[in-house]
BAGUNU-724249 format. One record per atom (N, C-alpha, C): residue in three letters; z, x, y. Coordinates in steps of 0.1 Angstrom, whole numbers, plus 2048, in hexadecimal, padded with zeros to 3 digits. Layout:
<nodes>
ALAZXY;...
</nodes>
This chain:
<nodes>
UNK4E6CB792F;UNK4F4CBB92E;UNK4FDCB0934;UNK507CAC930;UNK512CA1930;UNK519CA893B;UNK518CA2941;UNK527CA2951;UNK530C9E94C;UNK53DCAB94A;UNK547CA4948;UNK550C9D955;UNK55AC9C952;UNK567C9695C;UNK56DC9F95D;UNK572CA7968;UNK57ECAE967;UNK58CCB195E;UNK58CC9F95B;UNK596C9E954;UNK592CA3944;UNK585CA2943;UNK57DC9D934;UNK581CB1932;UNK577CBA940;UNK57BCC593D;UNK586CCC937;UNK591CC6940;UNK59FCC993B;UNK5A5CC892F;UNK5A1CB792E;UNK5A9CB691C;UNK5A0CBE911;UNK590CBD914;UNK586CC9909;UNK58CCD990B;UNK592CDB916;UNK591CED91D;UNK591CF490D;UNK59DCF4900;UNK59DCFA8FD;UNK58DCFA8F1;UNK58ACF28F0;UNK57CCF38E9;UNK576CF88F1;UNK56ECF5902;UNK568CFD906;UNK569D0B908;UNK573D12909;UNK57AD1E905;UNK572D268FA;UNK570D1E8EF;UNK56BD258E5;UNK55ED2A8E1;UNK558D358E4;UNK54CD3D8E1;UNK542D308D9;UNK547D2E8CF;UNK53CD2A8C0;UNK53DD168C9;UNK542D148CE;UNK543D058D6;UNK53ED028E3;UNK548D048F1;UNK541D088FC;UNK53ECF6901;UNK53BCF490B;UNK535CE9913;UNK530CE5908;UNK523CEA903;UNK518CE08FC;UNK51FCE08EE;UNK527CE88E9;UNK52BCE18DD;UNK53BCD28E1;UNK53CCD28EA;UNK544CCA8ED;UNK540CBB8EF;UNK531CBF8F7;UNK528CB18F7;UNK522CAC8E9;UNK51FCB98DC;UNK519CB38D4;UNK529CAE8CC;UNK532CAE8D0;UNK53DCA88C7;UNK543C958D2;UNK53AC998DD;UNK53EC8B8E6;UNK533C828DE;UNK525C868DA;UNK51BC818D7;UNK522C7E8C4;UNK525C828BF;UNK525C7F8B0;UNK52DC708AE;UNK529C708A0;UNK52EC6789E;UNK52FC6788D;UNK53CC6688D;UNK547C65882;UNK54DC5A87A;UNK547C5486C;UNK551C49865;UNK559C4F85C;UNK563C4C860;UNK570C53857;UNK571C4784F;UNK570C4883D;UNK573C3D836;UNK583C3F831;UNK58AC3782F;UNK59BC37830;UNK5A0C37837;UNK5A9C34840;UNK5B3C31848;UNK5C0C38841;UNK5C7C3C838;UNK5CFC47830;UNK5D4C51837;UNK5D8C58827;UNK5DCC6382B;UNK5D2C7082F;UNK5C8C6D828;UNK5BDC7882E;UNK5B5C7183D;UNK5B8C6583D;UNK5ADC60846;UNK5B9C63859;UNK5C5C61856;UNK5CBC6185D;UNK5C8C71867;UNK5CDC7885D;UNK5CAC86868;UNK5B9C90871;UNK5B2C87868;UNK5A4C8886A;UNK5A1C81875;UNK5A5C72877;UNK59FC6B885;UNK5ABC7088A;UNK5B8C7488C;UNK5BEC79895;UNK5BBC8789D;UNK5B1C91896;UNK5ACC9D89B;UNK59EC9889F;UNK594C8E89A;UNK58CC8F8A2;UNK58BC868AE;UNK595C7E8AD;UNK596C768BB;UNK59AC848C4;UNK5A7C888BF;UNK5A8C938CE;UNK5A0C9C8D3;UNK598C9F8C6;UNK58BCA88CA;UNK57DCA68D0;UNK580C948D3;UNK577C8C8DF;UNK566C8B8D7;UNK568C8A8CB;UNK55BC7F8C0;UNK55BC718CA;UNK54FC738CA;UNK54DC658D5;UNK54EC5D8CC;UNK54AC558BF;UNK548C4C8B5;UNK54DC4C8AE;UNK55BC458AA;UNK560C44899;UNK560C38899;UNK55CC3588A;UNK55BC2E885;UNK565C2E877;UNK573C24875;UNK578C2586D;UNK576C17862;UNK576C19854;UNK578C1084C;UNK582C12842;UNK58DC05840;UNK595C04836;UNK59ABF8832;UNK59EBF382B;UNK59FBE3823;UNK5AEBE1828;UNK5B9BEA82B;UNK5C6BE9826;UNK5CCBE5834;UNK5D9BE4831;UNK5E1BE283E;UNK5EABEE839;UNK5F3BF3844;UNK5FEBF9842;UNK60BBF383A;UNK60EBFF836;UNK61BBFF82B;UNK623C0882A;UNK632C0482C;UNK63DC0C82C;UNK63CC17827;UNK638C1A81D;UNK630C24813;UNK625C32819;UNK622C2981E;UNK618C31827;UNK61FC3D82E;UNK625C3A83A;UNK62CC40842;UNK633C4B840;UNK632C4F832;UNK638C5F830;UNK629C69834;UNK61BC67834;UNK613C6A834;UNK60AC6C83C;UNK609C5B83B;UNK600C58846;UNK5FEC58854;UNK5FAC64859;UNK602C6286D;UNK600C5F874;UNK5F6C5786F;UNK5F2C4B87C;UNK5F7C43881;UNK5FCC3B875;UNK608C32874;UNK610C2F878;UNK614C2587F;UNK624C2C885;UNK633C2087A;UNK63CC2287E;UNK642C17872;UNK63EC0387A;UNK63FC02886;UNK63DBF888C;UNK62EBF188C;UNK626BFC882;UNK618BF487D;UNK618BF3872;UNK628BF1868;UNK625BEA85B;UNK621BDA85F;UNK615BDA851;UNK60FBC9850;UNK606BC9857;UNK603BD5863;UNK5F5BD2867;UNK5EABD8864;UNK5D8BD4867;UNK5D3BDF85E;UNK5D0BEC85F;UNK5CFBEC85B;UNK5CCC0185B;UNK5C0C0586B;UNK5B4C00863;UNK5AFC02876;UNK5B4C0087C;UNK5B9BF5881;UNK5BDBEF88D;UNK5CBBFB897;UNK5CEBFD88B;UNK5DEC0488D;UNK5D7C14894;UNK5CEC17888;UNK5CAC2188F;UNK5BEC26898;UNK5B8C1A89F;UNK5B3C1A8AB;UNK5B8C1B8B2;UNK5C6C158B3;UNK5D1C128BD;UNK5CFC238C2;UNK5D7C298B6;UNK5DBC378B9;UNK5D0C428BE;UNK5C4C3F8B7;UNK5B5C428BD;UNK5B6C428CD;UNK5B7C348D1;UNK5AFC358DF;UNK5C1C388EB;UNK5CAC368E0;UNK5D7C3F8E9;UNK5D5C4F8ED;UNK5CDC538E3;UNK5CDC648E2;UNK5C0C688EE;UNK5B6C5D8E8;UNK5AEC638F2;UNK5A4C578F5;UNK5A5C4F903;UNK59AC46903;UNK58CC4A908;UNK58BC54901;UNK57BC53904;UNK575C538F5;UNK57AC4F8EC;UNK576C508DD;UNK570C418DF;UNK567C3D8DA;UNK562C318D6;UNK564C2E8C9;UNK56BC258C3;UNK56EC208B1;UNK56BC148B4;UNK565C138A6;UNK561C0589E;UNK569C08894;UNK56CBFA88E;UNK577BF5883;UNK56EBEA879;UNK56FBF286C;UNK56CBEB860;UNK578BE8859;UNK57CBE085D;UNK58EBD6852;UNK584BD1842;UNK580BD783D;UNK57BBD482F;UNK57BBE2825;UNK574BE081B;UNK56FBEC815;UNK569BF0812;UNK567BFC80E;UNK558C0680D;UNK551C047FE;UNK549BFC801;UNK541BF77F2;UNK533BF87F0;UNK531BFA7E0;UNK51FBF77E3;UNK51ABF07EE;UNK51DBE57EC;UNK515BD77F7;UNK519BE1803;UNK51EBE480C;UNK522BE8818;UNK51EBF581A;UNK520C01813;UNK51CC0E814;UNK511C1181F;UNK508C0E81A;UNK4FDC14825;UNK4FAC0F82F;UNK4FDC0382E;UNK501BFC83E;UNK50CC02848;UNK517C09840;UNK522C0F847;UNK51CC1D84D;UNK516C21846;UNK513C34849;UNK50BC2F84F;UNK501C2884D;UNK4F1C2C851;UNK4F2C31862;UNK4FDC2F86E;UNK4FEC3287C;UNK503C3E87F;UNK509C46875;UNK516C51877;UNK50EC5A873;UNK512C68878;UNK50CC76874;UNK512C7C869;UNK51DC74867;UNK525C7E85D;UNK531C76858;UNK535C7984D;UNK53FC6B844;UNK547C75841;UNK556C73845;UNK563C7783A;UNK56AC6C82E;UNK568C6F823;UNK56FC6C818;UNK57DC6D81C;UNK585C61820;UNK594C61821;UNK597C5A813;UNK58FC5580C;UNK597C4D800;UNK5A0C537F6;UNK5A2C487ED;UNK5AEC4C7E2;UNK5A9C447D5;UNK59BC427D3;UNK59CC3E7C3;UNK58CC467C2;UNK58AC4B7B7;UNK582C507B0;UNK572C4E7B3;UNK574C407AD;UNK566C367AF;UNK55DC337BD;UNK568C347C7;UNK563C337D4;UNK561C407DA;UNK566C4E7D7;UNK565C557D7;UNK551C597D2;UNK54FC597C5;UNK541C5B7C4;UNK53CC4E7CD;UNK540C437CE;UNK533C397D4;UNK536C3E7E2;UNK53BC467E9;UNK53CC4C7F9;UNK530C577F1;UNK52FC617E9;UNK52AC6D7E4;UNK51BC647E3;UNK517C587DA;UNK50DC587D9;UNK504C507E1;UNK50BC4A7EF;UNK505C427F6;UNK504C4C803;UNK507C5A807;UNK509C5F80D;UNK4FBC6980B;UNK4F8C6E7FB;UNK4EEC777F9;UNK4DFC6D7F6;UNK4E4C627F3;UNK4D8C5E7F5;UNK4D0C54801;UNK4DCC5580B;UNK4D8C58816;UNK4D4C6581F;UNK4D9C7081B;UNK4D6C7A81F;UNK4E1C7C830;UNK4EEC7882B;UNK4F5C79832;UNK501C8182D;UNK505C8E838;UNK50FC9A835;UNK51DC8B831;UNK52DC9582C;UNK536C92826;UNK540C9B827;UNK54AC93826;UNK555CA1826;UNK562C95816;UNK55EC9F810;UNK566C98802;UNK576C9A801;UNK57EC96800;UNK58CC9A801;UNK593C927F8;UNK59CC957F0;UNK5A7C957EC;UNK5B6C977E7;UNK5C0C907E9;UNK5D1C947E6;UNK5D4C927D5;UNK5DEC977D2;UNK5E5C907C5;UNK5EFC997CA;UNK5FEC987C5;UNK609CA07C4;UNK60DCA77D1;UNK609CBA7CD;UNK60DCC37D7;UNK5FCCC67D7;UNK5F2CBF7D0;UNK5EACC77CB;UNK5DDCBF7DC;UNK5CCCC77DE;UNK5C5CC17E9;UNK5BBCCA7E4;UNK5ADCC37E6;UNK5A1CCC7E5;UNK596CC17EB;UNK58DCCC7EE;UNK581CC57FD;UNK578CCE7FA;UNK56ACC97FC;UNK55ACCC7FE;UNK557CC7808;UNK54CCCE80E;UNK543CC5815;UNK532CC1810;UNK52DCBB810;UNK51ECB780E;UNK515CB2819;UNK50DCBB81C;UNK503CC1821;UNK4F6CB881B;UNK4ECCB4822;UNK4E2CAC818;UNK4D7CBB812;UNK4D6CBF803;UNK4D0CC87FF;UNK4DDCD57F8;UNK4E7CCC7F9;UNK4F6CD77F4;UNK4FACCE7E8;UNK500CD57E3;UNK506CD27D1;UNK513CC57D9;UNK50CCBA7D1;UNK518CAC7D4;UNK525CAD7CC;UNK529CA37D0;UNK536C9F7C8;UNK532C9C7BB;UNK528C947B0;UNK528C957A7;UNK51DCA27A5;UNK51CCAD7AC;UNK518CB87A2;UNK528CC179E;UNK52FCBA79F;UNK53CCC479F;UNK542CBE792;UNK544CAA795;UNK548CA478C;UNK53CC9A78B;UNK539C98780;UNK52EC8F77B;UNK52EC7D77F;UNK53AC7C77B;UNK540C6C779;UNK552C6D77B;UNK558C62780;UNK563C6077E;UNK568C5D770;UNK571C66772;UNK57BC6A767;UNK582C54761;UNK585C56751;UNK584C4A74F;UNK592C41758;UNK593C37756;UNK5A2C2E75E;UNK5AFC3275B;UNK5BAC38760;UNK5C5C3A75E;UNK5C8C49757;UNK5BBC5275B;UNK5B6C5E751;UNK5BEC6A75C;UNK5C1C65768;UNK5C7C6A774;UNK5D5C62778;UNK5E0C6B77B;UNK5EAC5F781;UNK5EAC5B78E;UNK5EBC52795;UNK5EAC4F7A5;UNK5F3C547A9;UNK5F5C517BC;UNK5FDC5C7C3;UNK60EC577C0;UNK609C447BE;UNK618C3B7BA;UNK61AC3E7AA;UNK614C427A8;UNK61BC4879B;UNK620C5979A;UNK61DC6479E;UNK61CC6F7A1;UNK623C777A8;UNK622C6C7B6;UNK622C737C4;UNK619C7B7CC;UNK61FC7D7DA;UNK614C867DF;UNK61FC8A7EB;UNK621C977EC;UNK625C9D7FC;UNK621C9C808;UNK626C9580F;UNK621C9081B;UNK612C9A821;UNK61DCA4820;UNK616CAA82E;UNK606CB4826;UNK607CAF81C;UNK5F9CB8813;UNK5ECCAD819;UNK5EDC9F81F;UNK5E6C96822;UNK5DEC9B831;UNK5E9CA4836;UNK5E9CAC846;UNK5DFCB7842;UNK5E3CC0839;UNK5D9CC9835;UNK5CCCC9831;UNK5CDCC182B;UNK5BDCBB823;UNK5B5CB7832;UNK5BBCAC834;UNK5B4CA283E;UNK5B2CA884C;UNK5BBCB784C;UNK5B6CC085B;UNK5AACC4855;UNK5A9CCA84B;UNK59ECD2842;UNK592CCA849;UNK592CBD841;UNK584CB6847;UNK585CB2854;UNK58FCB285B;UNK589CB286A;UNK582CBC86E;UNK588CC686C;UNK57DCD486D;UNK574CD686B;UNK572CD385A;UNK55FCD485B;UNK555CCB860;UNK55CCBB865;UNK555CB386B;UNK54FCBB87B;UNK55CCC487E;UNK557CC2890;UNK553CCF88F;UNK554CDE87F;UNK548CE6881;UNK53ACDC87D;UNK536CD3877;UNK527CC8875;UNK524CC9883;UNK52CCC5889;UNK528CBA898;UNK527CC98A1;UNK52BCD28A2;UNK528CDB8AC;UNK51FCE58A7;UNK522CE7897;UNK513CF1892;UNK51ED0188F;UNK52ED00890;UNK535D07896;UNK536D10884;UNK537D1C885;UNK53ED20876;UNK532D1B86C;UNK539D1E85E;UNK533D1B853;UNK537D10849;UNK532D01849;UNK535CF9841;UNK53ACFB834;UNK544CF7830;UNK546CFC820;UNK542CF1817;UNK532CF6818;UNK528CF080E;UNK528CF7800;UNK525CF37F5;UNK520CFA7E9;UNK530D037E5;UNK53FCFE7E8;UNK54AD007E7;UNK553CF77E1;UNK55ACF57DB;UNK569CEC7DD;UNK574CF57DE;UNK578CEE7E9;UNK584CF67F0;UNK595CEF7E1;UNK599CF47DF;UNK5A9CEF7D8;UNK5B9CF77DF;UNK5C2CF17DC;UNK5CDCF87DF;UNK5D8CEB7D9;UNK5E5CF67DB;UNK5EFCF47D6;UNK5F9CF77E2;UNK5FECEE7E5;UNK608CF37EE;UNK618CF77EB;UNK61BCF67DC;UNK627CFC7D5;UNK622D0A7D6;UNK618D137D5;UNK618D1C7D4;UNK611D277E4;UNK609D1A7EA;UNK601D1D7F2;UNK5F3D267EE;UNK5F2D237E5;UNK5E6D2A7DD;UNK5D6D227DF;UNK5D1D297E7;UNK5C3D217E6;UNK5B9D257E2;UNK5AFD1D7DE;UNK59FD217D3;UNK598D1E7D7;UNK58CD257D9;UNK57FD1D7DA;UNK57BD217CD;UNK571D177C8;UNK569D167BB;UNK559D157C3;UNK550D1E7BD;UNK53FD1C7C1;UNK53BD137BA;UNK533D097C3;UNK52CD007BB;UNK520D017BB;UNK519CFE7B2;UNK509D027B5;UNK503CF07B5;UNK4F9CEE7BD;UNK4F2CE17B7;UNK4E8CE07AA;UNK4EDCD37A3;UNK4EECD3797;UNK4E1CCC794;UNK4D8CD6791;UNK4CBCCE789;UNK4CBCBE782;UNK4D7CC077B;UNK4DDCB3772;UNK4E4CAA77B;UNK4E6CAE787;UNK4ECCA078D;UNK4E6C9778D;UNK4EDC8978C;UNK4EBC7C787;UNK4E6C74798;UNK4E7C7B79E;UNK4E3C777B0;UNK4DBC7C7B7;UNK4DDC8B7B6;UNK4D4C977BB;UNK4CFCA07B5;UNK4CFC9C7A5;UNK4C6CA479D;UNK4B6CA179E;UNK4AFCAB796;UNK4A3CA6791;UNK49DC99789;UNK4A5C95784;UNK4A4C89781;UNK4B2C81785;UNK4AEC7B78E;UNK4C1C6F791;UNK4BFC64787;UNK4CAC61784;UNK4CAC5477A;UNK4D3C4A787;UNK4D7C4E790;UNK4E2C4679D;UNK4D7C497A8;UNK4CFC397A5;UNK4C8C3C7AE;UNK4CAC2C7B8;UNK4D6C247B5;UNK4D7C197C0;UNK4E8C187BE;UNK4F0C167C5;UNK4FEC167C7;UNK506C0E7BA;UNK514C0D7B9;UNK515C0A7AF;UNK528C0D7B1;UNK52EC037A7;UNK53DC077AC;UNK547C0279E;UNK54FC0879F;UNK55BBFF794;UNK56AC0679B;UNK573BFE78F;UNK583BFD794;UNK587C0978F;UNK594C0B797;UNK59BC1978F;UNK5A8C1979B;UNK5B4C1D794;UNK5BEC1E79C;UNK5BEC237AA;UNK5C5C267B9;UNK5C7C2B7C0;UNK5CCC3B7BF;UNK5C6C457CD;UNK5CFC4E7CB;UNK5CFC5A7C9;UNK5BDC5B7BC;UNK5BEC677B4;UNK5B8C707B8;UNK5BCC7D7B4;UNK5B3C8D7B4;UNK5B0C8E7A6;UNK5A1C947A6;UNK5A0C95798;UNK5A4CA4798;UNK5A9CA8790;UNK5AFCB7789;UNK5A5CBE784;UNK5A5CCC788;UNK597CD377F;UNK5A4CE477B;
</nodes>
């Protein structure tokens, strides 16, 4: 069992507090370790909740620097880190909130070549991205590692999220393939409500730190959707898909693999 600090007690108190958490689910959330891919709008509120919730290990990766643009969204961000890059800015904010977080910084992006080299250390990956294509190569480099996921995406007013569990219906048992180029409009073409990036991206902090404590019930074999014009939300049952192209009985996606497609998108069901 982990000796905390007094102090350590105090800023966890309200997790230890809680029945299904307690001491030892506090230590197995000091012990985990977390790569959040995006720096964004989903990536922003996710390493902001699991930094405070004292994940000993994040690991962030994103290619981008900050942009004016950003900052309706992104809350990591502050306006005085436009032009710098996206990890960097939000380490900063990381080790402000809580230094006992350990982060590493990937200033690149998440690609075939890189993929399994990035996961292979972490217990668990959140999907912060915004294009389609990297979306499944997070889905297929993740199940054929046999490493859990938390899938997320924005468009509009609109947000929907799964999680994948190794032996649970993936991201392509739901959708097969990315939809064709421009078949979707991006968020710079569209829009997106700030604060639906807050909702989504609390979502998967959640399921990440019920993974890491064992807390509650994963929303495996689900896709979560909602609308926040109406506040109307769905889950859809997903079953895993014999015919999946990754985790079927026969995979035809059986080594990584990537192409282009705008920033941005939700696919619409």
């Amino acid at each position: 069992m982990m000796d905390f600090t007094p102090d350590q007690i105090e800023r966890y108190s309200r997790h230890i507090l809680l029945q299904d958490v307690g001491v030892e689910g506090q230590e197995k959330i000091h012990n985990g370790k977390v790569l959040v891919i995006g720096a964004g709008g989903l990536g922003a509120p996710v390493l902001m909740y699991l930094a405070a919730a004292g994940v000993g290990s994040i690991g962030i990766i994103d290619g981008d620097v900050v942009d004016l643009s950003n900052l309706q969204r992104q809350i990591i961000h502050f306006t005085a880190d436009v032009g710098k890059p996206k990890v960097l800015s939000a380490k900063e904010k990381i080790q402000a909130i809580n230094p006992d977080v350990n982060v590493t910084t990937f200033h690149d992006l998440f690609t075939a070549a890189n993929a399994f080299d990035l996961i292979r250390d972490y217990d668990f990956i959140v999907d912060g991205t915004d294009t389609f294509p990297v979306k499944f190569l997070i889905n297929d480099a993740c199940v054929l590692a046999g490493k859990p996921f938390s899938h997320g995406g924005i468009l509009r007013f609109d947000g929907q999220t799964m999680t994948h569990l190794p032996g649970t219906a993936c991201y392509r048992c739901a959708f097969h393939s990315p939809p064709p180029p421009n078949a979707v409009p991006t968020c710079s073409q569209a829009g997106v409500l700030g604060a639906i990036a807050g909702m989504l991206g609390t979502i998967q902090a959640a399921e990440t730190l019920k993974f890491l404590t064992g807390a509650g019930e994963p929303m495996v074999n689900r896709l979560l959707s909602f609308n926040a014009k109406t506040m109307n939300f769905r889950t859809v049952k997903l079953h895993r898909d014999d015919n999946c192209p990754v985790c079927g009985k026969h995979p035809s996606v059986t080594e990584l693999s990537e192409s282009e497609q705008a920033a941005c998108d939700l696919k619409k069901h």
